[in-house]
Gaussian input, Z-matrix of N, CA and C with variables (Angstrom, degrees):
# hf/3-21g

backbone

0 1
 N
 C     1     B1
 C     2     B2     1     A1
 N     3     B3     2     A2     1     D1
 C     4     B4     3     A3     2     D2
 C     5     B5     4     A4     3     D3
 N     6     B6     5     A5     4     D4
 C     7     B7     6     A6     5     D5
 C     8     B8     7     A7     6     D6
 N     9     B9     8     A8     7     D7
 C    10    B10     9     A9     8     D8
 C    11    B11    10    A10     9     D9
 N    12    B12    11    A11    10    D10
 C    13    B13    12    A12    11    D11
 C    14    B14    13    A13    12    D12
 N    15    B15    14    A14    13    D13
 C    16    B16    15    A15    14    D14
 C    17    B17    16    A16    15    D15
 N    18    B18    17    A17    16    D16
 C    19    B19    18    A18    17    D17
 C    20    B20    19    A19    18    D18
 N    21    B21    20    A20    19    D19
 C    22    B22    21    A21    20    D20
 C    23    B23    22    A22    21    D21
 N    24    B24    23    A23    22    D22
 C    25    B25    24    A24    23    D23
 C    26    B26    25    A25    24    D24
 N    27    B27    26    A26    25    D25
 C    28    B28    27    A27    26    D26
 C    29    B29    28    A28    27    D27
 N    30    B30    29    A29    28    D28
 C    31    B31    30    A30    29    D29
 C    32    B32    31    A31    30    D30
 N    33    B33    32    A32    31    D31
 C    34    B34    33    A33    32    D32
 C    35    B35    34    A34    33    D33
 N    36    B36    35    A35    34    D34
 C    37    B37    36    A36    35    D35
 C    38    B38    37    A37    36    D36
 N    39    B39    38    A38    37    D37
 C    40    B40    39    A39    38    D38
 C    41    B41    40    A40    39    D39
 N    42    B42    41    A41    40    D40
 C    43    B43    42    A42    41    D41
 C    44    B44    43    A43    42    D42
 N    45    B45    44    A44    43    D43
 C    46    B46    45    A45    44    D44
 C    47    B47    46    A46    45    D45
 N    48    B48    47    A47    46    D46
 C    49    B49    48    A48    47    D47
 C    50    B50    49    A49    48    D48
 N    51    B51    50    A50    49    D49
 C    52    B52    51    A51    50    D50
 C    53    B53    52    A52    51    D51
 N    54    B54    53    A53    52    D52
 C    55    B55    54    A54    53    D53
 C    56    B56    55    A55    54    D54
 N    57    B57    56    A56    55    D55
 C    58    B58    57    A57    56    D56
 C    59    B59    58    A58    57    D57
 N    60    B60    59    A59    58    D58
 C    61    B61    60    A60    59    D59
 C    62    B62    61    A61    60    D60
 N    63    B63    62    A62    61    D61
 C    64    B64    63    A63    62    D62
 C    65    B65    64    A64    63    D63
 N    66    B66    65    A65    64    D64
 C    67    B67    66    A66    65    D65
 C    68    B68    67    A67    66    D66
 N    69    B69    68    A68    67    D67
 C    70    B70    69    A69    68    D68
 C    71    B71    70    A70    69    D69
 N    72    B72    71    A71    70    D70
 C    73    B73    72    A72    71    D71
 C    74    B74    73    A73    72    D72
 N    75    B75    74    A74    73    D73
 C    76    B76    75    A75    74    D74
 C    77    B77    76    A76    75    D75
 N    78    B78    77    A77    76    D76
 C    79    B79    78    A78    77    D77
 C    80    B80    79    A79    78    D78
 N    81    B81    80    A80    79    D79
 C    82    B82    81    A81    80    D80
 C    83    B83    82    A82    81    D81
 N    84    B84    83    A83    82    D82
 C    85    B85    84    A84    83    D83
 C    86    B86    85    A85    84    D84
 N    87    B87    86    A86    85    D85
 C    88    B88    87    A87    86    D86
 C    89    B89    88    A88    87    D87
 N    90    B90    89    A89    88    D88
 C    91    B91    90    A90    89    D89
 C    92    B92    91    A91    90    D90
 N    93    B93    92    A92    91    D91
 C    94    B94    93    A93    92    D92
 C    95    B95    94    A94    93    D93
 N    96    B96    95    A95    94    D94
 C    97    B97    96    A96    95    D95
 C    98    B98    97    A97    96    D96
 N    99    B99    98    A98    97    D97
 C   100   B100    99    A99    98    D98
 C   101   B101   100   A100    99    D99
 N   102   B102   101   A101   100   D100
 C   103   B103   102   A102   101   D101
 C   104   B104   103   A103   102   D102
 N   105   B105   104   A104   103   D103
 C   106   B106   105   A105   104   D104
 C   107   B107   106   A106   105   D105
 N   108   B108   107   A107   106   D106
 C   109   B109   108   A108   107   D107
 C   110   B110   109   A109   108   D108
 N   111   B111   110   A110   109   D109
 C   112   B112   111   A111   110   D110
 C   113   B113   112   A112   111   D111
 N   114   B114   113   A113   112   D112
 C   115   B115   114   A114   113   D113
 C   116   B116   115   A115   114   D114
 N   117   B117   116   A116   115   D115
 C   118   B118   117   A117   116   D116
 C   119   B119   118   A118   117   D117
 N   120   B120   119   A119   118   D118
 C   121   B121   120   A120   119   D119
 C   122   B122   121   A121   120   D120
 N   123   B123   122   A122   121   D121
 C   124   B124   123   A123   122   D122
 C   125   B125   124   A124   123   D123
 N   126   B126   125   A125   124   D124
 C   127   B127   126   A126   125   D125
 C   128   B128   127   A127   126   D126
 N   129   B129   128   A128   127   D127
 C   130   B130   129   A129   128   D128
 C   131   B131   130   A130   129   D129
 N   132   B132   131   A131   130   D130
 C   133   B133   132   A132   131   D131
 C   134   B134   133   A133   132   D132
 N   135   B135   134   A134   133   D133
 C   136   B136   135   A135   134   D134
 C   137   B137   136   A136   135   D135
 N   138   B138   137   A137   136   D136
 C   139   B139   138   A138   137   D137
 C   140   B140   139   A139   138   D138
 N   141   B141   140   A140   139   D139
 C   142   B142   141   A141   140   D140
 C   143   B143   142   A142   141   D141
 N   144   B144   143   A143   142   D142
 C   145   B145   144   A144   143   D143
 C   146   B146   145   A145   144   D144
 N   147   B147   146   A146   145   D145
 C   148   B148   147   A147   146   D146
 C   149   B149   148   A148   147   D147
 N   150   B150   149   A149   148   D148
 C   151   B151   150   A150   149   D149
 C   152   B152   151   A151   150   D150
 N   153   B153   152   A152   151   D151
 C   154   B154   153   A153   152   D152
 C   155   B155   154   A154   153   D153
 N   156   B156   155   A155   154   D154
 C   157   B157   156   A156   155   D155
 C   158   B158   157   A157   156   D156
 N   159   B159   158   A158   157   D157
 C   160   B160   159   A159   158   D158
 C   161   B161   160   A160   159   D159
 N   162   B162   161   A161   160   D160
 C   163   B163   162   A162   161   D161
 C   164   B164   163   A163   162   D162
 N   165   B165   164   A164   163   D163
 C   166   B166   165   A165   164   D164
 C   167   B167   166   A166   165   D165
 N   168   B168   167   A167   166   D166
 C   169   B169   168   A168   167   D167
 C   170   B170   169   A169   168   D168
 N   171   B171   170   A170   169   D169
 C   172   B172   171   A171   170   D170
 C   173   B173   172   A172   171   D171
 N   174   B174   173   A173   172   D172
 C   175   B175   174   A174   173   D173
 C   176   B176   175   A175   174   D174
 N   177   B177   176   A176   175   D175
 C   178   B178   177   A177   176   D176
 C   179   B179   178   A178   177   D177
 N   180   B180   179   A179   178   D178
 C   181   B181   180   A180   179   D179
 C   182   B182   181   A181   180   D180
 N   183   B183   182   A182   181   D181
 C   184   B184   183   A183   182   D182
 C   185   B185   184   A184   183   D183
 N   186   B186   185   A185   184   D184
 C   187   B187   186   A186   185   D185
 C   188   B188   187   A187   186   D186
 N   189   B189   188   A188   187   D187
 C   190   B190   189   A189   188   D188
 C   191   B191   190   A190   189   D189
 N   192   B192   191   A191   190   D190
 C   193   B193   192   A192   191   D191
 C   194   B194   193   A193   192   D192
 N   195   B195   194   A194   193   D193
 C   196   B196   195   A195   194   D194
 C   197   B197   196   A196   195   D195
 N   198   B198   197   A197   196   D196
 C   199   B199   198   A198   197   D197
 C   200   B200   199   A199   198   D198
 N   201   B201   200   A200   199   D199
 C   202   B202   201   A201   200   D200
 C   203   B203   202   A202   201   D201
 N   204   B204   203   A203   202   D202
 C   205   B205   204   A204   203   D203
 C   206   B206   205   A205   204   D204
 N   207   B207   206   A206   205   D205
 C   208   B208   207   A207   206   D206
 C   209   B209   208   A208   207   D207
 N   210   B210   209   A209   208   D208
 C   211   B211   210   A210   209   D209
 C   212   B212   211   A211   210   D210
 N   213   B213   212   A212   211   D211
 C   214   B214   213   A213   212   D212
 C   215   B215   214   A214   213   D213

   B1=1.4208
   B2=1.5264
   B3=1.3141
   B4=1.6833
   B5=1.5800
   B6=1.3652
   B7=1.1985
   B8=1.8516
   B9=1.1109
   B10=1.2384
   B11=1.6395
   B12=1.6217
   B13=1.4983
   B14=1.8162
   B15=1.2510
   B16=1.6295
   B17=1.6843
   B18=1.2636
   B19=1.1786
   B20=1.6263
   B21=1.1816
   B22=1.5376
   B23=1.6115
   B24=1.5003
   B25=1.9919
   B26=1.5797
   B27=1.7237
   B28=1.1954
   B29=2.0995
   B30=0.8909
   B31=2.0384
   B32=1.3700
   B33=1.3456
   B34=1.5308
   B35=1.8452
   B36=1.3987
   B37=1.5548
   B38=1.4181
   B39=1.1393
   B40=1.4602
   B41=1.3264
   B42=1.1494
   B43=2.1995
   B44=1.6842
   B45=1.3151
   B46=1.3682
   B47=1.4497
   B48=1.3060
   B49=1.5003
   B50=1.6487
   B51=1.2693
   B52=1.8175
   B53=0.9633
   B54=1.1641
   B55=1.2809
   B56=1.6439
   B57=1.0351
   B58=1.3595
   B59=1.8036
   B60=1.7412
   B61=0.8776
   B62=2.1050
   B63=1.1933
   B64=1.2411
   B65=1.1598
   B66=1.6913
   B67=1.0172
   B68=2.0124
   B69=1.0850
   B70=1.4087
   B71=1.7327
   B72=1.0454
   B73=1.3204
   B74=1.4480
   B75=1.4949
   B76=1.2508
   B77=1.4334
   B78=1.6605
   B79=1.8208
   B80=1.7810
   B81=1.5040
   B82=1.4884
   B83=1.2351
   B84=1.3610
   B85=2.0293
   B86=1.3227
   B87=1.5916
   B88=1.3781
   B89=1.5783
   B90=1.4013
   B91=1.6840
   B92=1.6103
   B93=1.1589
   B94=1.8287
   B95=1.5754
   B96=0.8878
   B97=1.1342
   B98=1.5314
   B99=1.2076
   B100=1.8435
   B101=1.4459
   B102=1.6434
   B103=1.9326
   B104=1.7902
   B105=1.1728
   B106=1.9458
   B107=1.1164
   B108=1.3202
   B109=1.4968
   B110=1.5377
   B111=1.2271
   B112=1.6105
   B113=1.4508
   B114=1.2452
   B115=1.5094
   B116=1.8328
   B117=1.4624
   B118=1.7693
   B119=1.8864
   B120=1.0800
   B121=1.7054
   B122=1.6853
   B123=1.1248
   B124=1.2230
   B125=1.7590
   B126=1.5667
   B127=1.2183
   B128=1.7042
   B129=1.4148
   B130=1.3473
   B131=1.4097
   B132=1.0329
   B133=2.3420
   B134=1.5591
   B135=1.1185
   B136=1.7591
   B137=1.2205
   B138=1.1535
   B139=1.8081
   B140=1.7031
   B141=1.4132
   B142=1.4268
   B143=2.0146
   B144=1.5664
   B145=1.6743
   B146=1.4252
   B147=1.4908
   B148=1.4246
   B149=1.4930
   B150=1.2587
   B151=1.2099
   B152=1.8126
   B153=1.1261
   B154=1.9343
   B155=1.6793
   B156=1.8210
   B157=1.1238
   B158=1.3536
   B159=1.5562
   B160=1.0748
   B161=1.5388
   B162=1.5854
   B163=1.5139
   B164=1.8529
   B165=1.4551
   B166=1.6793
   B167=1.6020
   B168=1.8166
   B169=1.4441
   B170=1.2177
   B171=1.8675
   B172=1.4652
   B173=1.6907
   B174=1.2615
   B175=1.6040
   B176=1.5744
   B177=1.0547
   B178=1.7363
   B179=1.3306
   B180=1.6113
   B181=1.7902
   B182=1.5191
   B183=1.1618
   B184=1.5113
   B185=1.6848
   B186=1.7688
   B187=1.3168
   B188=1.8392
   B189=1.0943
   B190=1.3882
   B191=1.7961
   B192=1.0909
   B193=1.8739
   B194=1.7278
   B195=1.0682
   B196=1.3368
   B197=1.6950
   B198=1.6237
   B199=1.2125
   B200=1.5018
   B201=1.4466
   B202=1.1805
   B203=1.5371
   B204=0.9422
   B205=1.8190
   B206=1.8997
   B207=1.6031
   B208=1.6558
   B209=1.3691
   B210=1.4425
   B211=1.8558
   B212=1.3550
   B213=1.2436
   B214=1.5913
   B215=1.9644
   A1=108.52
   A2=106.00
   A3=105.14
   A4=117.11
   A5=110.67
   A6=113.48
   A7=115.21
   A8=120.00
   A9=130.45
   A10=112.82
   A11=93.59
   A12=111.92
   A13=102.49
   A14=123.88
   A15=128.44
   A16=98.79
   A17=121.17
   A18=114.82
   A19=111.52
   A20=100.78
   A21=102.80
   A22=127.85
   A23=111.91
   A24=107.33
   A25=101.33
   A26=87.53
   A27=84.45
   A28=111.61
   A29=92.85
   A30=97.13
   A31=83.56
   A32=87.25
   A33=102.87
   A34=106.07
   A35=107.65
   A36=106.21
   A37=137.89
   A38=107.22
   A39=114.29
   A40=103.17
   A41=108.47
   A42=118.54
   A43=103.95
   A44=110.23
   A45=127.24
   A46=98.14
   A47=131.24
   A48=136.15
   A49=102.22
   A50=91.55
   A51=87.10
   A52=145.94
   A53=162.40
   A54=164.91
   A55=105.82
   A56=128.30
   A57=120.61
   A58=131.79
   A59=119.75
   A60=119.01
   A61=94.48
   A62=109.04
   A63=108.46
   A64=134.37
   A65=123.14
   A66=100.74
   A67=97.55
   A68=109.06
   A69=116.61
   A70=136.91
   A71=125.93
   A72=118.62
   A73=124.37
   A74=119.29
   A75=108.85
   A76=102.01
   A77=102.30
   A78=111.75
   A79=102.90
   A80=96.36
   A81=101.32
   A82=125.85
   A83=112.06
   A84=128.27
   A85=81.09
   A86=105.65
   A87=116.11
   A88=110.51
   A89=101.04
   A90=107.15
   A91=107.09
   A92=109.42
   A93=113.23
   A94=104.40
   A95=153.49
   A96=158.46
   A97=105.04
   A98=87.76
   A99=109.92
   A100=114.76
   A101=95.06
   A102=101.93
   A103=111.77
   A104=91.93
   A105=90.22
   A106=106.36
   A107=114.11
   A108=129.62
   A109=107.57
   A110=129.30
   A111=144.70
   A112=97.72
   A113=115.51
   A114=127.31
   A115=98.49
   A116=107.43
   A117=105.16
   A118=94.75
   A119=120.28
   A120=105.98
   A121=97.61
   A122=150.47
   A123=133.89
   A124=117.65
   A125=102.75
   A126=126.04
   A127=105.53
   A128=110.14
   A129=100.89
   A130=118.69
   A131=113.52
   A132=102.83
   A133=97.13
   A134=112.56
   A135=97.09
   A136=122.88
   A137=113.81
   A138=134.14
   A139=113.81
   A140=82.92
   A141=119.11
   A142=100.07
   A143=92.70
   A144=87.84
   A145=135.87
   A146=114.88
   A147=141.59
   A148=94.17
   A149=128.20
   A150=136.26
   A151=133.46
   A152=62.11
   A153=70.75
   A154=111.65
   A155=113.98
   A156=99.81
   A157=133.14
   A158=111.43
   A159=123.98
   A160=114.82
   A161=123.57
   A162=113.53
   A163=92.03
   A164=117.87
   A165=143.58
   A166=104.05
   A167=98.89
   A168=99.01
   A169=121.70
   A170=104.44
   A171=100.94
   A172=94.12
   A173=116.27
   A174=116.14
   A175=117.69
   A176=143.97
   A177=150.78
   A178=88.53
   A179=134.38
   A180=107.89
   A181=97.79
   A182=134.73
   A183=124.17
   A184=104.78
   A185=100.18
   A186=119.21
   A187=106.15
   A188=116.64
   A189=133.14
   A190=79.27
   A191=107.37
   A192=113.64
   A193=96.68
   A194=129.80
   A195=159.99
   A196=105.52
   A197=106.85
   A198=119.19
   A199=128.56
   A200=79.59
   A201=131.91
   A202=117.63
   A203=84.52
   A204=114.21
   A205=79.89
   A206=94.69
   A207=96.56
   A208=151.05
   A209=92.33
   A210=114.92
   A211=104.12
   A212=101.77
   A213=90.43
   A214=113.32
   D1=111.41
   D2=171.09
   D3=-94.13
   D4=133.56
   D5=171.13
   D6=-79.93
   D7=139.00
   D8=169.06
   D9=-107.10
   D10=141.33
   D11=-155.70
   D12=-79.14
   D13=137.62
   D14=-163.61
   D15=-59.55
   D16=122.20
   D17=165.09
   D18=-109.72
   D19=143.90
   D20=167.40
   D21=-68.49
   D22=124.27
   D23=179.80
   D24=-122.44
   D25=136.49
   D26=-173.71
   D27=-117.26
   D28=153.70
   D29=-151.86
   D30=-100.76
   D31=151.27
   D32=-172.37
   D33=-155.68
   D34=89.92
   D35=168.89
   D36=-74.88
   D37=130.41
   D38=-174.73
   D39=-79.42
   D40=138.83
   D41=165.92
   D42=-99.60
   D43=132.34
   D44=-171.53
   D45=-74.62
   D46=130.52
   D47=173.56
   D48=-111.47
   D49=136.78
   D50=169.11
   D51=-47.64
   D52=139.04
   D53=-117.15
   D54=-101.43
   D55=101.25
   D56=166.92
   D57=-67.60
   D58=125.10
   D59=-163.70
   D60=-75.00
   D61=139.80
   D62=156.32
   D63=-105.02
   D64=102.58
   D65=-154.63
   D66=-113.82
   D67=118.87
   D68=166.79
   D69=-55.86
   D70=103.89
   D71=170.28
   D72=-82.38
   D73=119.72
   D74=179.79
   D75=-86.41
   D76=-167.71
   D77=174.67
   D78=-86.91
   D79=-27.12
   D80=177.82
   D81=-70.91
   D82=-9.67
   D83=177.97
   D84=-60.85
   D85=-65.95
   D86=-136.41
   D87=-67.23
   D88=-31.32
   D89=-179.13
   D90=-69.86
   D91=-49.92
   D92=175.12
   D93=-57.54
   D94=-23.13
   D95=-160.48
   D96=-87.62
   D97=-62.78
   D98=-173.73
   D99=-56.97
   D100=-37.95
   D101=173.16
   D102=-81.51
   D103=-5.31
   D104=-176.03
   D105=-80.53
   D106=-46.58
   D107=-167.91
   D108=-82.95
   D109=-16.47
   D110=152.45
   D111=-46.79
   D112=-69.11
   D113=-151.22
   D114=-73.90
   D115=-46.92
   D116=-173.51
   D117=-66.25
   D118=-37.99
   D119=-174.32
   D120=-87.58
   D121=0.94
   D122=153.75
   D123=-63.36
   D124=-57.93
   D125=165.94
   D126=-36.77
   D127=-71.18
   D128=179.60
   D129=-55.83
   D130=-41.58
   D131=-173.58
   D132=-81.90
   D133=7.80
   D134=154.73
   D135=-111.98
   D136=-7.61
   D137=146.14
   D138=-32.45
   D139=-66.75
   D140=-167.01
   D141=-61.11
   D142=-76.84
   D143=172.25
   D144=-44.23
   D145=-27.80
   D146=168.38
   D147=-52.95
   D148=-84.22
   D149=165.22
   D150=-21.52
   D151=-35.44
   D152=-178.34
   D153=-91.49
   D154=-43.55
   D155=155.38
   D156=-34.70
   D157=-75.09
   D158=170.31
   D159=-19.02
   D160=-59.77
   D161=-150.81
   D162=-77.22
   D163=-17.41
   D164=-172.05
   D165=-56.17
   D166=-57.08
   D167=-172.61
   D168=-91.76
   D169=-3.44
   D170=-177.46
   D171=-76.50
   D172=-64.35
   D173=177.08
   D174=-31.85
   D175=-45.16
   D176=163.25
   D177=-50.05
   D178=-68.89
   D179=-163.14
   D180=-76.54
   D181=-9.64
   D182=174.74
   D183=-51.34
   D184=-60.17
   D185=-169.49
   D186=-39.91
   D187=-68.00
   D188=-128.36
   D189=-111.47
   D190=5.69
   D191=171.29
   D192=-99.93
   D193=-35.31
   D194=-178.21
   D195=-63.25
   D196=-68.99
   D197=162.69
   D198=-4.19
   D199=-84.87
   D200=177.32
   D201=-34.76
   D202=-58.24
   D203=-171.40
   D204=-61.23
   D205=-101.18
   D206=167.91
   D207=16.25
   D208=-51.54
   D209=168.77
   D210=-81.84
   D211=-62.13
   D212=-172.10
   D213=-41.29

């Protein structure tokens, strides 16, 4: 039976930190993303152009409603 000589240990507690979410970005987020937001601002400036015609052609039959009137 051998005796072993007293060594000193020294304790050391860990504190539990919360769990970190990992959240991964692929290239494919980024590409789907990029085409969504393509498609919602296409959608919108044809909103927009829709609109603008509109206020375009109402003013032209204003005009030539005007004309009209005018000549007579």
């Amino acid at each position: 039976m051998k005796i072993s000589p007293k060594t000193d240990v020294k304790s050391i507690k860990l504190e539990k930190r919360p769990k970190l979410n990992y959240t991964r970005k692929s290239k494919k987020d980024d590409k789907a993303k990029a085409m969504v937001d393509q498609m919602i601002n296409e959608d919108t400036n044809e909103q927009i152009n829709e609109q603008i015609n509109e206020k375009r052609d109402g003013q032209i039959i204003e005009e030539k409603f005007e004309q009209c009137i005018n000549e007579l």
